[in-house]
Phi, psi and omega in degrees: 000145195299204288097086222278029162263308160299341191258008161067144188302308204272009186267319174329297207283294191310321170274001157294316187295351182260034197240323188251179194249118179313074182320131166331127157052043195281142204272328159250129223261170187289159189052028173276192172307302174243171169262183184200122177227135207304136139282038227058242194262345196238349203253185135246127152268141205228126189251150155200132172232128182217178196210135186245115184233127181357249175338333156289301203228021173220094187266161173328112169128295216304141173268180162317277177333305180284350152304293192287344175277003158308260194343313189301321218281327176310308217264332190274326159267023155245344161284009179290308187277006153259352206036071187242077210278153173287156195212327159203153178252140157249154199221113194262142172269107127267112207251125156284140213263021150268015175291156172261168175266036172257346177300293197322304199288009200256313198271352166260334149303323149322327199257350168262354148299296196294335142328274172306345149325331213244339183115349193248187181238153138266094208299335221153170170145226183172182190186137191225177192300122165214164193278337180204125186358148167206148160207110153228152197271155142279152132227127178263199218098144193245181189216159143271136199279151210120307192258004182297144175257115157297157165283337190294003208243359182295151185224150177294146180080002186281150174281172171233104180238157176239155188280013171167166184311162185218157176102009188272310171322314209280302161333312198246029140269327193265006166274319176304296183311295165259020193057031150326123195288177183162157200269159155032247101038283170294313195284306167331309195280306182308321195273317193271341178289346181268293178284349175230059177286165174235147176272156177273040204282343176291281105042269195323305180332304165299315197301301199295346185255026182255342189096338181272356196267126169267292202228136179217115192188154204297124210255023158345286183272043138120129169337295204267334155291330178309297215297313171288270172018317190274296189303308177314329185261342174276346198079037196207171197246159170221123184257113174271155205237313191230133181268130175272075152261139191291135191296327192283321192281344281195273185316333197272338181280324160292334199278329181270332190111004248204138170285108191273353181266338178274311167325338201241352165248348186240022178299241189171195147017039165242091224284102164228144186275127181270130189223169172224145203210122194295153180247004149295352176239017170301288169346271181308009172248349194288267219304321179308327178289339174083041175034039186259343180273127163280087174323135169249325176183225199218171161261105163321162170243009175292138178249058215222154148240127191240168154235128189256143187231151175007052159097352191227138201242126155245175185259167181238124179285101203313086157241168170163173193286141210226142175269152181042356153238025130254193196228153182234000000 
């Protein structure tokens, strides 16, 4: 009998999903970033819920706080990839009951910085006994309806860009985690990208009122899962032409012995956006971006994701970090 170490989150989330009964005229389909639910005739309500758990998703170093301003950044970064701003939170607590209370007050000063970072409040929620930290979020907010950016909409001939560089979190996880050398300097950039990520919500915001965006979503689970992602829900193939790896992560790679193309396609928790952009509105979506977007590639009617190198194309291997089948 399966197991859910064997059946993987997303084998998971899928036989949940065949459990429930589809609403009539849903306005964003099951597995987008966020959900919708109609707000009269022109609005949405826009839901998105996720959860941060100790043993997982709290590596060495990382404090209550910077945990818990984790936890906003997760949730804050699939509305960046819908261009969606968030407007409130509710926040459930599972606390194990050796915390102190300078803990409570560390991880609730945490999550309201990070809250107000973003612009948004924490409304409520509630909280109860667990064997090990949990903080999970709500997030509200409305739309126009139309104007949510899907995974669905890459079209052939569209470019494929991201809002900033990749390979750094994942770098500065194998320094926390296995003791990976890096010089300073590097170990500094890698090591903050890990405890103080950011959302691209400022970007998304600008992106989502331009019209130049087809398909869009949250590069959580690693570059080369978006990337499928994207393709699937559109039908459509993606050929990456340039890998955006970060010089830092470039230098960490050289120094271990590490592969920079698998730091940068095959990571994790690195909250950046994967986007696809009509290319007659490229301009307008670069300045709309604060001239933050990188090309990568093109989109295909081929239905493969591939990456092409001096001329020659392999596929990129639908992976990325997965709950109960990876390991951290």
């Amino acid at each position: 009998m399966a197991t859910l170490k064997t059946l993987g989150e997303r084998k998971i989330i899928e036989v949940l999903l065949g459990q429930f009964e589809k609403m009539s005229r849903m306005p964003i389909p099951f597995g987008d970033d966020v959900a919708g639910y109609p707000a009269g005739h022109k609005e949405l309500f826009i839901l998105k819920a996720d959860m941060l758990v100790g043993e997982t998703d709290i590596p060495p170093g990382m404090t209550l706080s910077q945990a818990a301003r984790k936890a906003v950044v997760m949730n804050i970064s699939d509305f960046a990839a819908k261009g969606v701003k968030p407007k409130a939170i509710l926040v459930s607590l599972g606390l194990p009951n050796h915390l102190k209370k300078k803990d409570i007050v560390e991880i609730g000063a945490g999550l309201n910085a990070a809250a107000r970072e973003y612009g948004t409040y924490i409304l409520g929620g509630d909280t109860g006994e667990a064997s090990d930290l949990i903080i999970s979020l709500s997030v509200f907010g409305t739309a126009e309806k139309g104007t949510v950016m899907l995974r669905s909409g890459a079209e052939p001939g569209d470019l494929v860009a991201v809002s900033g560089c990749f390979g750094k979190t994942p770098s500065g996880l194998k320094i926390l985690l296995d003791h990976l050398k890096a010089s300073q300097e590097v170990r500094e950039v890698l090591v903050d990208s890990v405890l103080m990520p950011k959302a691209r919500l400022r970007e998304g915001l600008a992106l989502g009122k331009t019209g130049a965006i087809s398909a869009a979503i949250d590069s959580s689970d690693g570059l080369a899962w978006s990337l499928y992602e994207i393709s699937r829900a559109s039908d459509v193939g993606i050929v990456v032409e340039k890998l955006p790896t970060a010089q830092e992560a470039l230098e960490f790679a050289g120094t271990n012995g590490l592969d920079p193309a698998e730091l940068t396609l095959y990571g994790g928790e690195e909250y950046e956006m994967v986007l696809t952009v009509k290319p007659r509105m490229w301009e307008k979506a670069v300045e709309a971006s604060g001239r933050k977007l990188l090309l990568i590639g093109k989109v295909t009617a081929e239905k493969k994701v591939m990456f092409e190198y001096h001329g020659k194309r392999r596929v990129v291997e639908p992976r990325g970090y997965e709950h109960f089948l990876s390991e951290k």
